[in-house]
N, C-alpha and C positions, 0 to 999 in steps of 0.2 A: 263566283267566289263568295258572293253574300250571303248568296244561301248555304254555303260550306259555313262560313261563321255562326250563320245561323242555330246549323245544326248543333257544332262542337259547342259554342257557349253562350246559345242562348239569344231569347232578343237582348238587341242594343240599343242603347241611343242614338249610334248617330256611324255612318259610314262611307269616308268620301274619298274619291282619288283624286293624287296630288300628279304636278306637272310631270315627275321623275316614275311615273308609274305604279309609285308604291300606294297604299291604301292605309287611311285616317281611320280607326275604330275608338269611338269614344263608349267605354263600358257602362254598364247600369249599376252594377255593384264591385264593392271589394274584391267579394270572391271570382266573380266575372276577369277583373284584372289580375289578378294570381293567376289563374286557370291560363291565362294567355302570356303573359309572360313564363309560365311552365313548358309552354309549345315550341317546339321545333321546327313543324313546319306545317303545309296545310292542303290535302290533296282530295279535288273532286272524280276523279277516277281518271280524268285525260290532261290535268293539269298538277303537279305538285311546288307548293313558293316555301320558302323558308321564311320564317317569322325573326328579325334583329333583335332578340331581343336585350342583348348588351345595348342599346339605348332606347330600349324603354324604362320609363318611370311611370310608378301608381301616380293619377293625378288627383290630389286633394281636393275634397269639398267646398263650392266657393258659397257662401249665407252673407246672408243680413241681419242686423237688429237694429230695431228703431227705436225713435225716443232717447236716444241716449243724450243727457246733458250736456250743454255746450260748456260747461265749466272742466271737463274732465277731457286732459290733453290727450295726445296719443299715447304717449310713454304711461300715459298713467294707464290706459286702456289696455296697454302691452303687459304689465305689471298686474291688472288685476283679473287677464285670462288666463296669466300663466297657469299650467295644470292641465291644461280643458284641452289640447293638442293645435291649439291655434301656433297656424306660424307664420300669418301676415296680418294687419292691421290696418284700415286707411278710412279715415272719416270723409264720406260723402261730400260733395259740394256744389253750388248751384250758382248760376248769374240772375241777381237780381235784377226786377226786368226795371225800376223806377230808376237803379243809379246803374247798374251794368258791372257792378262790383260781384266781388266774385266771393261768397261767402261761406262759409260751413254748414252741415244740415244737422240733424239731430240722427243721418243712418250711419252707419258703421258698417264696413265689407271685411267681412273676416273669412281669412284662407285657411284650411284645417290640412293637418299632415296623415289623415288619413280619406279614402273615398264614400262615407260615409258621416251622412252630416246629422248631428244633434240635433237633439230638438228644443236644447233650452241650452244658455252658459250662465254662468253665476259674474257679477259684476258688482262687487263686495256682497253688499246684504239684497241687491236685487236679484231676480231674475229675468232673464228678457229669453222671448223668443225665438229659435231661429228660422227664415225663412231662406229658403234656395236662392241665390243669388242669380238673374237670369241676364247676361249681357245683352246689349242692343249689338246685330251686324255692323260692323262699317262700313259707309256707305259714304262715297263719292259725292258730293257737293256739284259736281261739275258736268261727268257722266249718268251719276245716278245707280253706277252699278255698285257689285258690293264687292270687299276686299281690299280696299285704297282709299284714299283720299285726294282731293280737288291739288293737293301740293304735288302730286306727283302723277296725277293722270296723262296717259296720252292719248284719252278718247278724246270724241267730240262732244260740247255742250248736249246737253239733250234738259227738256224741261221736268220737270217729277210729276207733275198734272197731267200734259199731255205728251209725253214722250217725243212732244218735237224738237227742233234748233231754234229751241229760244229759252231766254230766262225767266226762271219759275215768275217773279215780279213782272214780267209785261207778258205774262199770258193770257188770252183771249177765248180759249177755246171754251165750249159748252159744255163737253164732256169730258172724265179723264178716260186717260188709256196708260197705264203703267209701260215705262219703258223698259219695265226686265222683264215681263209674262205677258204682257199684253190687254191685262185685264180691265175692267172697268171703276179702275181706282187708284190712285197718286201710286207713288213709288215709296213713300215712308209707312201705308198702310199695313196695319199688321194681316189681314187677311190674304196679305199676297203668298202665292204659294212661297216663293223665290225668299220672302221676306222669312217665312214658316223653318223652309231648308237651313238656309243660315244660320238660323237660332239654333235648331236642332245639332247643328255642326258644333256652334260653340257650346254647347251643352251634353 
């Protein structure tokens, strides 16, 4: 069936199947998302699915900009995009590592109402760039796999260095071995296929 999407609209970003059978298609453009929500259904000559698409929705553009002064609240930031088709707002935040406080940064993640992201917004008399917003996978603290977290896992410990029953802090091993691919490098590495997949999914 990938290759049936293929053909009708095109390469995509990203396409995964979910536990109920049905299939994730994350589009590359606008028009890519019209075109599929216009479809009814989808057939390779021995299989035909129907396409839901009373619940689908276009999903907006997620960006960054940076640099933005810490003197300028949200509401203000909400107030001086309006125009620009923004329709989320949240300024970045980080733990400092000296007191473990939890402080503001100067980036800003702005959600746009359409799938098609600018290249600049105006923020009174500035202008700032925009950059693609690219989530990190979620990834299990405890298993190490991705999709969950340590609060609700029911795997078994496993290390991120060497994919054994132990934790990451009393490991000993020489070499790593990722415990999702196998490979020869921790499990938060961006190089890992598995780590690659993810991303591409949420993107």
């Amino acid at each position: 069936m990938t290759t049936v999407l293929k053909n009708v609209f095109g390469p995509y970003k990203a396409c995964a199947p979910l536990s109920n059978g049905n299939l994730i298609v994350t589009c590359s453009s606008a028009q890519q998302v019209k075109t599929l929500l216009s479809c009814k259904n989808l057939s390779n000559g021995n299989k035909t699915v129907e396409v839901e698409t009373s619940s689908l929705k276009p999903v907006g553009a997620k960006g960054a900009i940076y640099n933005v002064a810490l003197e300028i609240s949200t509401d203000e930031l909400v107030e001086g995009l309006a125009g620009q088709k923004v329709t989320f707002v949240k300024r970045f935040s980080f733990r400092c590592k000296e007191s473990s406080e939890i402080r503001d940064s100067k980036s800003v993640f702005l959600q746009f109402s359409t799938a098609d992201l600018p290249a600049e917004v105006k923020l009174g008399y500035l202008l700032f760039r925009v950059k693609q917003y690219i989530p990190k996978p979620l990834r299990c603290f405890k298993c190490n796999s991705f999709g969950h977290v340590a609060s609700y896992c029911r795997g078994r410990e496993r290390c991120s260095n060497c994919g054994g029953e132990d934790k990451y802090n009393e490991c000993n091993a020489d070499t790593a071995k990722c415990p999702n691919c196998g490979g020869n490098h921790s499990a938060n590495d961006k190089v890992c296929p598995r780590y690659q997949r993810e991303t591409e999914i949420l993107n």
